[in-house]
C-alpha positions as CSV (number, residue, x, y, z in Angstrom):
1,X,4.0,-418.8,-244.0
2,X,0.7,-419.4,-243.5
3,X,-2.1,-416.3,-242.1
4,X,-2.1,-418.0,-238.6
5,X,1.1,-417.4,-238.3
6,X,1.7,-414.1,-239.4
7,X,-1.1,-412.7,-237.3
8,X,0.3,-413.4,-234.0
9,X,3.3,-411.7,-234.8
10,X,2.0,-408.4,-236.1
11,X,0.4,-408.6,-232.8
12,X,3.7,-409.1,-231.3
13,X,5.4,-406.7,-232.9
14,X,2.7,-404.2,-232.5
15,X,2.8,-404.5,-228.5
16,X,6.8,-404.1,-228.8
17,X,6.3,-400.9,-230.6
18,X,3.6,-399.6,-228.3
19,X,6.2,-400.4,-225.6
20,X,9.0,-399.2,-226.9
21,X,7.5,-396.0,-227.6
22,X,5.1,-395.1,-225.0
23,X,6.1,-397.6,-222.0
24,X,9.2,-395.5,-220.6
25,X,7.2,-392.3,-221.2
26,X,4.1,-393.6,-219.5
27,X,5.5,-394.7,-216.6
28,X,7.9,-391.1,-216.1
29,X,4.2,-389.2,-216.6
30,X,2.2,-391.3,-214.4
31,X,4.5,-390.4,-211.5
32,X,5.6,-387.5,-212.2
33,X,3.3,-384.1,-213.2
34,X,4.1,-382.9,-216.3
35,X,2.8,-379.0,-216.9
36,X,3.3,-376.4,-220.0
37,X,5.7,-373.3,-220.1
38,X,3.7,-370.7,-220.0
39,X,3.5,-366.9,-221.2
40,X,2.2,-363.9,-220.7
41,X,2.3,-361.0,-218.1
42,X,4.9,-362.0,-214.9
43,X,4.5,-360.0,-211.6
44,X,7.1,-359.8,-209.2
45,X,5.4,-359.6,-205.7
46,X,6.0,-359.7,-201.7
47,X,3.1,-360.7,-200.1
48,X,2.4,-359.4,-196.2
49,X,-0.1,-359.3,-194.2
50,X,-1.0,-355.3,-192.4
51,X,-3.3,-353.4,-190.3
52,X,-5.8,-350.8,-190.8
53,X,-5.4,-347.3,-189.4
54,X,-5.9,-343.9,-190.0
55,X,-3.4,-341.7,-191.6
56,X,-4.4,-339.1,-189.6
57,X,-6.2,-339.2,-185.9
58,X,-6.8,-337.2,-182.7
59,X,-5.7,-339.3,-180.1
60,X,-7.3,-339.1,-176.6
61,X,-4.5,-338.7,-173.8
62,X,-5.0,-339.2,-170.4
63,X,-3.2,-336.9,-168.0
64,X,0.5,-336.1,-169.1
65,X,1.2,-334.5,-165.5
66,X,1.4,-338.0,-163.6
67,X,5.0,-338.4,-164.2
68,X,5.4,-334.9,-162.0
69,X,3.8,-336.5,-159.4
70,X,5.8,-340.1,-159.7
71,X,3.3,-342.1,-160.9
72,X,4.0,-344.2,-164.0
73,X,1.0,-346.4,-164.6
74,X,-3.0,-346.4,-164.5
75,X,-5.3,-348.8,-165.1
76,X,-8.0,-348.2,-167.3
77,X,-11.2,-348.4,-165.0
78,X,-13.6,-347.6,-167.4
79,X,-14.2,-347.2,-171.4
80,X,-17.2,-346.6,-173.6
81,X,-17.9,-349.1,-176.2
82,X,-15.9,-348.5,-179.9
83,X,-17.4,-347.4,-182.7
84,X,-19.3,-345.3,-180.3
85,X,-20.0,-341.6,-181.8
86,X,-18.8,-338.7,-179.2
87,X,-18.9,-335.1,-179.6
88,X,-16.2,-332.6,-177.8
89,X,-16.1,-332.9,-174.2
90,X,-18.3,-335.8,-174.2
91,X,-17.2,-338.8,-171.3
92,X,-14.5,-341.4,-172.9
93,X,-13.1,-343.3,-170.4
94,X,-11.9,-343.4,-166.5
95,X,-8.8,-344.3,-165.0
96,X,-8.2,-345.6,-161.7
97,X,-7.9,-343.0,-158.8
98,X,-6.2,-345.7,-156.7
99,X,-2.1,-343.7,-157.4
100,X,-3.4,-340.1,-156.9
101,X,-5.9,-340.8,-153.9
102,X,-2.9,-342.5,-152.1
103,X,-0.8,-340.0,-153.5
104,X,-3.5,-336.7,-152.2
105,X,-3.1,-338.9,-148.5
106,X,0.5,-338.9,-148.4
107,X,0.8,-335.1,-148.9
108,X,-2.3,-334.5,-146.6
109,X,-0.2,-335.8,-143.8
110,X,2.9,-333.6,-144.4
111,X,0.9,-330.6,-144.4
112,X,-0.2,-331.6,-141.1
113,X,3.2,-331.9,-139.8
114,X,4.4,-328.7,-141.6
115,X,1.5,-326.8,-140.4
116,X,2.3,-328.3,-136.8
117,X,6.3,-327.3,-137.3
118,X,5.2,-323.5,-138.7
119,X,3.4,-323.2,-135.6
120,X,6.1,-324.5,-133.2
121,X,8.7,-322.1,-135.4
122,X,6.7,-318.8,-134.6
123,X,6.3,-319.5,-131.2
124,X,10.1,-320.1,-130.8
125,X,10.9,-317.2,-132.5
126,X,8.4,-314.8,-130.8
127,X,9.9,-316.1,-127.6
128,X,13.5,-316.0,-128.5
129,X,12.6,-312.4,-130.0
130,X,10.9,-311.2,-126.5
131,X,13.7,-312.1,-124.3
132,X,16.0,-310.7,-126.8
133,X,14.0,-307.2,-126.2
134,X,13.8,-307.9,-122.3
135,X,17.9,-308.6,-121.9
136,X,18.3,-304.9,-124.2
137,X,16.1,-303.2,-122.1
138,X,17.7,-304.4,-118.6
139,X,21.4,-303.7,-120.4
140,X,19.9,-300.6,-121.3
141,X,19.0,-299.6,-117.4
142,X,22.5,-301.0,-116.4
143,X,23.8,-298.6,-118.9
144,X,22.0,-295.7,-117.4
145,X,23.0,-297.0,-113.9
146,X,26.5,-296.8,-114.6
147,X,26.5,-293.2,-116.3
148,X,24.9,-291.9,-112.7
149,X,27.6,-293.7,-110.4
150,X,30.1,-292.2,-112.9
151,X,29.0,-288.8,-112.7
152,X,28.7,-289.2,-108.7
153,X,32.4,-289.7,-108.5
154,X,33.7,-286.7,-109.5
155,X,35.4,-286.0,-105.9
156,X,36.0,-289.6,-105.4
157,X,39.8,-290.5,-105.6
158,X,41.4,-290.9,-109.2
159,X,41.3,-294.9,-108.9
160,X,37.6,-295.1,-108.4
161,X,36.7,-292.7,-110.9
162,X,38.8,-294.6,-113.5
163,X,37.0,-298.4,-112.3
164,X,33.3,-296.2,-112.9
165,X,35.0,-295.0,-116.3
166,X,35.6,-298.7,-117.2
167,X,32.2,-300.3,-115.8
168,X,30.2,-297.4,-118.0
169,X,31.9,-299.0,-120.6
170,X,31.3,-302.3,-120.3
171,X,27.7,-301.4,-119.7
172,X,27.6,-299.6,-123.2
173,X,29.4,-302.4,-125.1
174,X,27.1,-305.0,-124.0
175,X,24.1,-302.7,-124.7
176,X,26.0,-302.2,-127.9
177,X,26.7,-305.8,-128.6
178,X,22.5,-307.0,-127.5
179,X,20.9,-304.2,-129.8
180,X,23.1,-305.5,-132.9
181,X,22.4,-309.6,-131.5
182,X,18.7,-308.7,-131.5
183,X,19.1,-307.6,-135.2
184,X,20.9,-310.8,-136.1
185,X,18.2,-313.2,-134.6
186,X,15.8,-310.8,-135.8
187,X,16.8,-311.9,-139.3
188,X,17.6,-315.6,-138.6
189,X,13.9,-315.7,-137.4
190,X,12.7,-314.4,-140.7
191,X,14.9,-317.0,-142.2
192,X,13.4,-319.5,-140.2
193,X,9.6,-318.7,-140.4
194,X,10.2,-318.1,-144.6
195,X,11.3,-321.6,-144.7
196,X,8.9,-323.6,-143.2
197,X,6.5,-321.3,-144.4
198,X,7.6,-322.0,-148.1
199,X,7.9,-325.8,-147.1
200,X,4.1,-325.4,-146.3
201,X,3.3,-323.4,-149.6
202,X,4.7,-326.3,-151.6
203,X,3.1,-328.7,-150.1
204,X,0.2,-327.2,-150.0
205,X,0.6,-326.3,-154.1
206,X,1.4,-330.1,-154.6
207,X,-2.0,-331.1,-152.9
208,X,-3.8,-328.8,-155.3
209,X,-2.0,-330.2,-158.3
210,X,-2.8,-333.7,-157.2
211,X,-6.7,-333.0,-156.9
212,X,-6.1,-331.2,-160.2
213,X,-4.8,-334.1,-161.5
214,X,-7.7,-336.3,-160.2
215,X,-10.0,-334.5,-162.0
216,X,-8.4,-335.2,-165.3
217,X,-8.9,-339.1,-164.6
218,X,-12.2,-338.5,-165.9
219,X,-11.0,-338.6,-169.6
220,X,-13.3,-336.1,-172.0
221,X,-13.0,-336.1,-176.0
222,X,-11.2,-333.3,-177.2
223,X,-13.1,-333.2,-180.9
224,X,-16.2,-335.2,-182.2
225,X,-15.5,-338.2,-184.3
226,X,-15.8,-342.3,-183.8
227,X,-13.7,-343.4,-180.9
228,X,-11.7,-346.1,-181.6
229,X,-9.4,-348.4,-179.5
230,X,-5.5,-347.8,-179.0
231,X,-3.7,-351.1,-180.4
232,X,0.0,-351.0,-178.8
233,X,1.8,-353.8,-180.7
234,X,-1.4,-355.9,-181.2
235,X,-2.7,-355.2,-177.5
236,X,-6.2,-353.4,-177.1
237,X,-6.1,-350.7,-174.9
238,X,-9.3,-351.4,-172.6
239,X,-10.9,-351.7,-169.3
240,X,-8.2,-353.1,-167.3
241,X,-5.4,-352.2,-169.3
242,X,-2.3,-349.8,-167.9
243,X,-2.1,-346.2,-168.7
244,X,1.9,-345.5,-168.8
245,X,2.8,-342.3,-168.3
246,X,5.8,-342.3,-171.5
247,X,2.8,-343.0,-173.7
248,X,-0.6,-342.2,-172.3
249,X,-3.0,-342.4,-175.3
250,X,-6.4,-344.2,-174.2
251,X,-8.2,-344.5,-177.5
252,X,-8.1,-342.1,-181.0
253,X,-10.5,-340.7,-183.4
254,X,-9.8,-341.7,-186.3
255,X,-10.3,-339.5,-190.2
256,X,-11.8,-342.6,-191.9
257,X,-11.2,-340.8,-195.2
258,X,-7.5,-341.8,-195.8
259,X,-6.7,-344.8,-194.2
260,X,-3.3,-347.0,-194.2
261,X,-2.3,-350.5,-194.1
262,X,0.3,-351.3,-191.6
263,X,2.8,-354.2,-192.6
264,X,6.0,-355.6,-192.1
265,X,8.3,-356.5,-194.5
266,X,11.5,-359.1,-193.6
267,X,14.9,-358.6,-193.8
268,X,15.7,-360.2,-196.8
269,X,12.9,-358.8,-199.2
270,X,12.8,-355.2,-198.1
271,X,15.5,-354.3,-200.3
272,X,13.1,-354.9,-203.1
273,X,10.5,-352.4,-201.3
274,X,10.5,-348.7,-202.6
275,X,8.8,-345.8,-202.1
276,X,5.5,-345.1,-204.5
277,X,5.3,-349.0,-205.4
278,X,1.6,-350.0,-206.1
279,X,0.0,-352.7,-203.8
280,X,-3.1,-354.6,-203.8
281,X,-5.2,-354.9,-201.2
282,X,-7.3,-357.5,-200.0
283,X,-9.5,-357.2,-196.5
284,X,-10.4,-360.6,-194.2
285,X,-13.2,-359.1,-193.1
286,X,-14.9,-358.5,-196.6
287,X,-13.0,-361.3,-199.1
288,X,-14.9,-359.8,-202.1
289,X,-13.7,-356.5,-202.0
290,X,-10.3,-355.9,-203.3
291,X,-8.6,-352.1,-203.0
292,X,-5.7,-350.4,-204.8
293,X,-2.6,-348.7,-202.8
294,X,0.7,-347.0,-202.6
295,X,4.2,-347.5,-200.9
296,X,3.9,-344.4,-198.8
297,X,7.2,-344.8,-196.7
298,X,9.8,-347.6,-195.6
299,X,11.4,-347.7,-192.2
300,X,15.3,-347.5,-192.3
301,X,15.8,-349.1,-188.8
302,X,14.1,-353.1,-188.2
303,X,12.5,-354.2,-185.6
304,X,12.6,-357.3,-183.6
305,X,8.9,-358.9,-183.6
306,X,7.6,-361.1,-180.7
307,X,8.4,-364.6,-181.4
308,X,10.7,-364.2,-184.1
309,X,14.4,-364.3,-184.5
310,X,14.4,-362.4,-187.9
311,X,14.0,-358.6,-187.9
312,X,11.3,-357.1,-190.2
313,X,10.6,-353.5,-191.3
314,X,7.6,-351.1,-191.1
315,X,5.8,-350.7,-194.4
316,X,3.1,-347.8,-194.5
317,X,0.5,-348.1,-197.8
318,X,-1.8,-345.7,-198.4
319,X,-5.1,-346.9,-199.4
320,X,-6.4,-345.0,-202.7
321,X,-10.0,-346.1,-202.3
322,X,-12.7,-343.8,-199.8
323,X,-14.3,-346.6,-198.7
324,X,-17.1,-346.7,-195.4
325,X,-17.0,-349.6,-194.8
326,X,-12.6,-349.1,-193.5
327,X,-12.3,-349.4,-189.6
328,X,-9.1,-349.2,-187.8
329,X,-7.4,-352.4,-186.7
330,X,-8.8,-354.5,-189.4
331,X,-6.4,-357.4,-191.2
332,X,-5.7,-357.0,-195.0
333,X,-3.7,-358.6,-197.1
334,X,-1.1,-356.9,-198.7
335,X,0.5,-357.7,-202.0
336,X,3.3,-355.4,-203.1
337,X,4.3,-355.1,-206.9
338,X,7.8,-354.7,-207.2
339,X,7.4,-355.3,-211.3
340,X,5.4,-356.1,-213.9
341,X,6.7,-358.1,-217.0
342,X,4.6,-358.5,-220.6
343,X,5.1,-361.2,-222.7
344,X,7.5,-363.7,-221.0
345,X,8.0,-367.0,-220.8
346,X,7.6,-368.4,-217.2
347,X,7.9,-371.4,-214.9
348,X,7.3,-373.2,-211.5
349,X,10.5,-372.8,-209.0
350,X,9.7,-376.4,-208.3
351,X,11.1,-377.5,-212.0
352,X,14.5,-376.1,-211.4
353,X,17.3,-378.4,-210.5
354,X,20.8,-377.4,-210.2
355,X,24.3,-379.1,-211.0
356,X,27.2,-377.8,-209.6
357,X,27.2,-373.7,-208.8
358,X,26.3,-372.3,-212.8
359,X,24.4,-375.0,-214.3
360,X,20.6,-374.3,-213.8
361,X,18.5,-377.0,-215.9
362,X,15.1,-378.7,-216.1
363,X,13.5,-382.1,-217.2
364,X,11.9,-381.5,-220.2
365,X,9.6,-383.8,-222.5
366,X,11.2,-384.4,-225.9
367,X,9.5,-386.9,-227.9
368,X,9.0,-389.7,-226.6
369,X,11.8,-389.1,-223.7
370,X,12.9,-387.3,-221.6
371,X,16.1,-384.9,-222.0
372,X,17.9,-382.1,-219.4
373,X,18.1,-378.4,-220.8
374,X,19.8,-375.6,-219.4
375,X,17.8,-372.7,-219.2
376,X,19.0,-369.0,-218.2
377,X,16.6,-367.2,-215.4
378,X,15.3,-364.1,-214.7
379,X,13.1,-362.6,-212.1
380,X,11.3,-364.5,-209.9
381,X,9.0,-364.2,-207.3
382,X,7.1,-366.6,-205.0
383,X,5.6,-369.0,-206.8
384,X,7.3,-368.4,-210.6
385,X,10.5,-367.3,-212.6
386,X,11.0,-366.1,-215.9
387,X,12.9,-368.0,-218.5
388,X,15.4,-365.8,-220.8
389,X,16.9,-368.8,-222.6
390,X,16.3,-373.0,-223.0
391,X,12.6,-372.7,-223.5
392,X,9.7,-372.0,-225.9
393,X,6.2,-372.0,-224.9
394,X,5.4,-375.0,-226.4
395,X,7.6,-376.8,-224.1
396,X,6.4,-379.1,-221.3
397,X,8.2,-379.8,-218.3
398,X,8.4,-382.1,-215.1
399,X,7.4,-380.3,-212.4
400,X,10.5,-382.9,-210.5
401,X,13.4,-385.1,-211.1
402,X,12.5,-388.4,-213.9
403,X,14.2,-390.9,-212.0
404,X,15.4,-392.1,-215.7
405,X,17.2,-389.3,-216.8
406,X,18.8,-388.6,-213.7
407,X,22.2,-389.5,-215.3
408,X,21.9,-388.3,-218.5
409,X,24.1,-385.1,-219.9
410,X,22.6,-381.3,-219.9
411,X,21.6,-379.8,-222.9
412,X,23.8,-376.7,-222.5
413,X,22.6,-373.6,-223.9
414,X,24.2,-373.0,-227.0
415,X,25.0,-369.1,-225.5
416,X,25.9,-369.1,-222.2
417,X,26.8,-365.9,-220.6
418,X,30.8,-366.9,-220.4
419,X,30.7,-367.4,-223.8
420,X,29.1,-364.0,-224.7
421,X,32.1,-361.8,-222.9
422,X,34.6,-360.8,-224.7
């Protein structure tokens, strides 16, 4: 065979090869990502998002006596700005005297007409009391006209001393029956005159509660600190906001020097969340700094959030760090270590596939093809899960299905679990 012949097909043969070996591979890696197992520390996480607030605060209240006087809701006429430094008894805020004014109005006008009906009452009575006393003096002058005719017919015949006999008494039984009349309407007059008086001394009493009450619409701070806004489920109390009487705090002064980070944890992971956990913390508002907490306390009960089917849970952290720069109300991110793992071989979720209900596998590179292994998990969190079984570290993986080994046979572990019972 000559050399021009022979060249040609070592080139031939060569490109075969190349093919053979690398083509099939080379197209699977060009469309599919293919990343290392890797190992090291594994973190098991929940990641929220929380709010800033003080673990402990004064809160400012406005007054708790308007539900006495039926009225259950402010608004908020006035507030000085937040952040603002106040010292005790210095101005906070103003609410609306619109309720009380209409309220001090009302009872204005009853006191009128109470004053008007305790007037008419003691007239009545001091003239119902006078003819009283005018009728039991006349009965008492019959009385003593009818003792004289008696005692002139002594020599008058039996029959007519016996009809004077009879009109005395009459004349003393009425006398008797006015004096003890008088005594009774002596006493329902008293009656009468206590209760409209009373009616009038709790109106009156009510009218100086209500201007009490006004006063306290001028909203003082009971102990110096920062004044910070009230947030009711994400809602700023300020100017123009309602003061309800069930919950009447206007705005809080805050001990920046333990703060906490509000969060909400869903259904599904708070199982995972216990007290005295470690969290990191992140803040929105300064991306650079990063702060250290502690599970302080899990709610028991959920809660149904605005806009959301799924109930979540109230998380409190405690933030370890004294930091001045900390306001109430502030965004952090939250990320909760429910365990730490050293030296473990680890994953992507997205390189799991599943075969029926047990088998768990991925595509792995072997050689020049590619093969499905089992593999046998463990913890996972987000992004990640641990690999007890199936893999070394020098394994790579595609991070999804190769369309060319989509019908080949799993590479079962050679010890499953089934096979490890007795």
């Amino acid at each position: 065979m000559s050399r021009k012949i022979i060249i040609p097909v070592v080139l031939v043969v060569a490109i075969a090869m190349v093919y053979l070996l690398f083509g099939r591979n080379t197209n699977a890696e060009t469309d599919n990502l293919l990343i290392n197992v890797q190992k090291g520390e594994f973190v098991v996480d929940i990641n929220t998002t929380g709010e800033l607030e003080a673990k402990n605060s004064v809160k400012i209240l406005g007054p708790r006596a308007m539900r006495q006087y039926q009225i259950y809701e402010v608004p908020l006429q006035h507030i000085i700005d937040e952040g603002k430094v106040v010292k005790k008894g210095d101005y906070v805020a103003k609410l609306d005297e619109s309720p009380v004014n209409t309220k001090i109005q009302d009872i204005e006008i009853e006191i009128q007409q109470a004053q008007s009906k305790y007037v008419q009452t003691k007239l009545d009575t001091t003239l119902q009391m006078r003819e009283s006393r005018d009728k039991l003096i006349n009965l008492g002058y019959d009385v003593e006209q009818k003792e004289l005719e008696y005692e002139q017919s002594e020599y008058e015949p039996p029959a007519v001393i016996k009809k004077k006999q009879i009109e005395l008494e009459k004349a003393r039984r009425a006398y008797s029956q006015a004096t003890e009349n008088l005594e009774i309407k002596k006493q329902q007059n008293i009656a009468k005159m206590q209760e409209v008086s009373a009616e009038l001394r709790k109106k009156q009493l009510r009218l100086d509660g209500l201007n009490e009450l006004r006063t306290q619409f001028q909203i003082l701070a009971p102990e110096d600190g920062m004044l910070i806004y009230y947030s009711r489920w994400g809602n700023v109390t300020k100017a123009g906001s309602q003061i309800s009487t069930w919950d009447p705090v206007v705005a809080t002064l805050p001990d920046l020097t333990t703060m906490l980070s509000n969060t909400y944890v869903n259904e599904v992971d708070i199982r995972n969340v216990k007290q005295g956990q470690k969290v990191e913390i992140g803040l929105d508002a300064f991306p650079d700094k990063k702060l250290t907490g502690v599970v302080t306390s899990v709610a028991n009960v959920g809660e149904q959030r605005k806009n959301s089917d799924a109930k979540v849970f109230l998380v409190n952290v405690e933030v370890n760090e004294v930091d001045e720069s900390l306001r109430p109300a502030m965004t952090t991110s939250n990320q909760i270590i429910i365990d730490r793992y050293k030296e473990v071989t680890y994953i992507p979720l997205e390189c799991l596939h599943s075969q029926g209900d047990s088998i768990t596998y991925v595509y792995k590179s072997a050689g020049f093809g590619v093969e499905k292994q089992e593999v046998a998990l463990g913890a996972a969190n987000a992004t990640d899960v641990i690999i007890k079984s199936g893999l070394s570290e020098t394994d790579q993986l595609y991070m999804s299905a190769v369309e060319s080994a989509k019908d080949a046979e799993v590479k079962r572990l050679t010890a499953t679990v089934s096979q490890l019972r007795p």
